[in-house]
C-alpha positions as CSV (number, residue, x, y, z in Angstrom):
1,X,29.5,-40.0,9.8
2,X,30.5,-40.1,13.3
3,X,33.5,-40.5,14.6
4,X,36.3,-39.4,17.6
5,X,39.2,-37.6,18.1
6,X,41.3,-37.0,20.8
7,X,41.6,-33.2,21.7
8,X,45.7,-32.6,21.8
9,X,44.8,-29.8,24.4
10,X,42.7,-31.6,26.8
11,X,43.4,-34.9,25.6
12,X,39.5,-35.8,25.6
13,X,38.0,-37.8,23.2
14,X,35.4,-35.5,21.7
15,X,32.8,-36.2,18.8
16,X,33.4,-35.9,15.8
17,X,30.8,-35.7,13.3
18,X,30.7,-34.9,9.5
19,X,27.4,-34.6,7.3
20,X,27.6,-33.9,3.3
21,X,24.7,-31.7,3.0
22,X,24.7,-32.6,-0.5
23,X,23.7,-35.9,0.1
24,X,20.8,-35.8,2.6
25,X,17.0,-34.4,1.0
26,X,16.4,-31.1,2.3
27,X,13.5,-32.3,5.4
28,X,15.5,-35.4,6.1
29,X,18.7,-33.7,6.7
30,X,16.7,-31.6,9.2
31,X,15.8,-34.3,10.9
32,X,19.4,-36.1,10.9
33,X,21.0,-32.8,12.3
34,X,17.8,-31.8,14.8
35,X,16.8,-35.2,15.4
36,X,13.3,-36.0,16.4
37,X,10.5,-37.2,18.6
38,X,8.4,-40.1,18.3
39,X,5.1,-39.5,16.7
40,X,6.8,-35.8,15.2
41,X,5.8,-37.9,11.8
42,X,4.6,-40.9,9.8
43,X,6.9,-43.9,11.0
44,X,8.9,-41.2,13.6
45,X,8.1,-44.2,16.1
46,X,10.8,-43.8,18.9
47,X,12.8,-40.2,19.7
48,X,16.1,-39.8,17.6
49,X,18.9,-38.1,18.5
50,X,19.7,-35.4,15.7
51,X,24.0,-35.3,15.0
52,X,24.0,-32.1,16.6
53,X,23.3,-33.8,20.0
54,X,25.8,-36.2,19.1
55,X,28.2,-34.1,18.2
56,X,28.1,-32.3,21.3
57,X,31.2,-31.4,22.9
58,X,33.0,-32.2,19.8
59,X,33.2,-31.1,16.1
60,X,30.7,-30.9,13.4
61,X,32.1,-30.6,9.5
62,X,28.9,-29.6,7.3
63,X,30.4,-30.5,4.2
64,X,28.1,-28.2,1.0
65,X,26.7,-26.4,3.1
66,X,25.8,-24.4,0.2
67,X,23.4,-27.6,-0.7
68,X,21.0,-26.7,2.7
69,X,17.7,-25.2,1.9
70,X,16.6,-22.0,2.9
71,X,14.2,-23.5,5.6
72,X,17.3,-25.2,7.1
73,X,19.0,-22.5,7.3
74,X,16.7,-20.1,8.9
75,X,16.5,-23.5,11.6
76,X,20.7,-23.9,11.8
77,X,21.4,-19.8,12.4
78,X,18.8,-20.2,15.0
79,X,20.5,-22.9,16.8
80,X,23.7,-21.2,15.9
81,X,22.5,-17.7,17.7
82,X,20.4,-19.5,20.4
83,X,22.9,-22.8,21.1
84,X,20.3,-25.1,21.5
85,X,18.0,-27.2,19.4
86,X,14.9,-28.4,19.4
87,X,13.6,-31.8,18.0
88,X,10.9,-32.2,15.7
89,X,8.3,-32.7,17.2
90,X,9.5,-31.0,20.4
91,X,9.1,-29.0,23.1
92,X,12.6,-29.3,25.1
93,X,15.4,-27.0,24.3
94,X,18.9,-28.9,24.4
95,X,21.8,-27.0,24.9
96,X,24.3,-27.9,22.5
97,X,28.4,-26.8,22.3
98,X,29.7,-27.4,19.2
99,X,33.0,-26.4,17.2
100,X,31.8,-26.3,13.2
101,X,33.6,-26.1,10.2
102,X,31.6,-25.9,7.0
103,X,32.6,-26.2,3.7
104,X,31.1,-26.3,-0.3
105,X,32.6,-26.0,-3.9
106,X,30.1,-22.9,-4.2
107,X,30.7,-19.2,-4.3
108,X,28.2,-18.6,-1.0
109,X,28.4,-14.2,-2.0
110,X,27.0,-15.3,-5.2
111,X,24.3,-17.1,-3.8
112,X,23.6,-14.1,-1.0
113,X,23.6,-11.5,-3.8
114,X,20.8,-14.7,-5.9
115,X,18.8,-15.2,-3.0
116,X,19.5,-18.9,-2.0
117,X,21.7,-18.4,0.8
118,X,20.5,-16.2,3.6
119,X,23.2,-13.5,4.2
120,X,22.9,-13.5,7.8
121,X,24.2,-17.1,8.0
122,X,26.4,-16.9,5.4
123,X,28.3,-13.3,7.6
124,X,27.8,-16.0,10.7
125,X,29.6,-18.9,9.3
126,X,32.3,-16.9,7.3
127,X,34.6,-16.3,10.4
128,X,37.8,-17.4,9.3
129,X,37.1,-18.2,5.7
130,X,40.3,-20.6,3.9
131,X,39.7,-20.6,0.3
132,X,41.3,-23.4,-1.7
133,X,41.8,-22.2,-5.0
134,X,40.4,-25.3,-7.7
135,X,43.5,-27.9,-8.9
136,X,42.8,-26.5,-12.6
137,X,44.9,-23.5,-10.7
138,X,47.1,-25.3,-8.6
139,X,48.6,-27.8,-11.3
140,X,51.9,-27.7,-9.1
141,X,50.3,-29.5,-6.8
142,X,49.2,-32.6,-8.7
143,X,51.9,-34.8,-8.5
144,X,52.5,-34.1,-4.9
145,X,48.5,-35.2,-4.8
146,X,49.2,-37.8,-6.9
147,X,52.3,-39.2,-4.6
148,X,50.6,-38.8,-1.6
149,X,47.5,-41.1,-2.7
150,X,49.6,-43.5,-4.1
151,X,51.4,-43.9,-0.6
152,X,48.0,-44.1,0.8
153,X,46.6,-47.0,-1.5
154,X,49.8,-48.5,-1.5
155,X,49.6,-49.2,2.8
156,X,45.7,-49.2,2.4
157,X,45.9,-52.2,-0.7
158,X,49.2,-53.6,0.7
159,X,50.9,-52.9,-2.6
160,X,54.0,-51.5,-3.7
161,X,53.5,-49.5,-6.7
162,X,56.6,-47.2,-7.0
163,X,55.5,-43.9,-9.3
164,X,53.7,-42.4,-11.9
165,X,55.4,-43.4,-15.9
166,X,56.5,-40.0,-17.0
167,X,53.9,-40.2,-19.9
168,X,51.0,-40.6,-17.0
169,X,52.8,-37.5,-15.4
170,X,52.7,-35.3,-18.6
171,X,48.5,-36.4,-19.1
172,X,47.9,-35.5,-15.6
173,X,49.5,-32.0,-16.2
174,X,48.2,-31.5,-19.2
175,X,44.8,-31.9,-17.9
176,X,42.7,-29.1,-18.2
177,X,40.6,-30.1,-14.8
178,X,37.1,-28.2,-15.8
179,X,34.8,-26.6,-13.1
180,X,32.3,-29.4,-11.3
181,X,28.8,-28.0,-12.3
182,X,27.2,-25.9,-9.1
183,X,24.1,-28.7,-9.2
């Protein structure tokens, strides 16, 4: 989704752009992130700007980007190496400048060592890798989670719920948090 934020540095308001690769079919999240020209397909009637172009200047968060297919891939480490793109359907290279962060719930080695990510992308990407470990191994932070979001709904609802009953506290802790399936 596209959005703003103002660069504490500069103090420019720069892109900012987040896609869940998850979300978006394989060929149509090329063309959301490369954009297209017209008649590149059936009803491609009028030239769309691809988020990359949007984002330009500004931050891009691929959210999964363990989700993108091989084919995307090859495309994105291309742009990555090259920094430009090219529409579908195009002929014009546009330079792009943009700050990514990417993210997934996946292991990305795994998939190298399987096949399904491409290594050279994944070495490419993996610059300053941050890995979260999973709640399931964090349960000391749950009810500061759990506080915070209840502050946030509370301004966001316009309510004033106070806490968590100790009983709610003891089921959330006690909560054995399983593994989200990798599909």
């Amino acid at each position: 989704m596209p959005g703003r934020f103002i660069d504490r540095a500069t103090g420019s308001n720069n892109p900012f752009v987040d896609v869940n690769c998850a979300a978006i079919p394989g060929t149509l999240l090329e063309s959301e992130l490369f954009g297209y020209e017209a008649g590149a397909f059936t009803d491609a009637r009028k030239r769309k700007i691809g988020l990359l172009e949007h984002a330009n200047g500004g931050t891009m968060l691929l959210d999964e980007i363990g989700d993108m297919n091989i084919h995307i891939q090859a495309k994105f480490l291309r742009m990555l190496e090259d920094g430009h793109i090219r529409r579908l359907g195009g002929t014009d290279n546009i330079p792009i400048d943009v700050r990514f962060i990417f993210s997934t719930n996946r292991d990305l080695s795994r998939m190298v060592a399987d096949g399904t990510f491409r290594e050279d992308l994944f070495y490419r990407i993996s610059v300053v890798p941050i890995v979260i470990p999973p709640l399931r191994e964090r349960i000391d932070d749950l009810l500061l989670l759990a506080r915070y979001y209840l502050e946030e709904f509370n301004r966001k609802f316009k309510k004033k719920v106070k806490g968590f009953s100790e009983d709610a506290e003891h089921i959330l802790m006690a909560y054995h948090w399983p593994a989200m399936s990798a599909n």
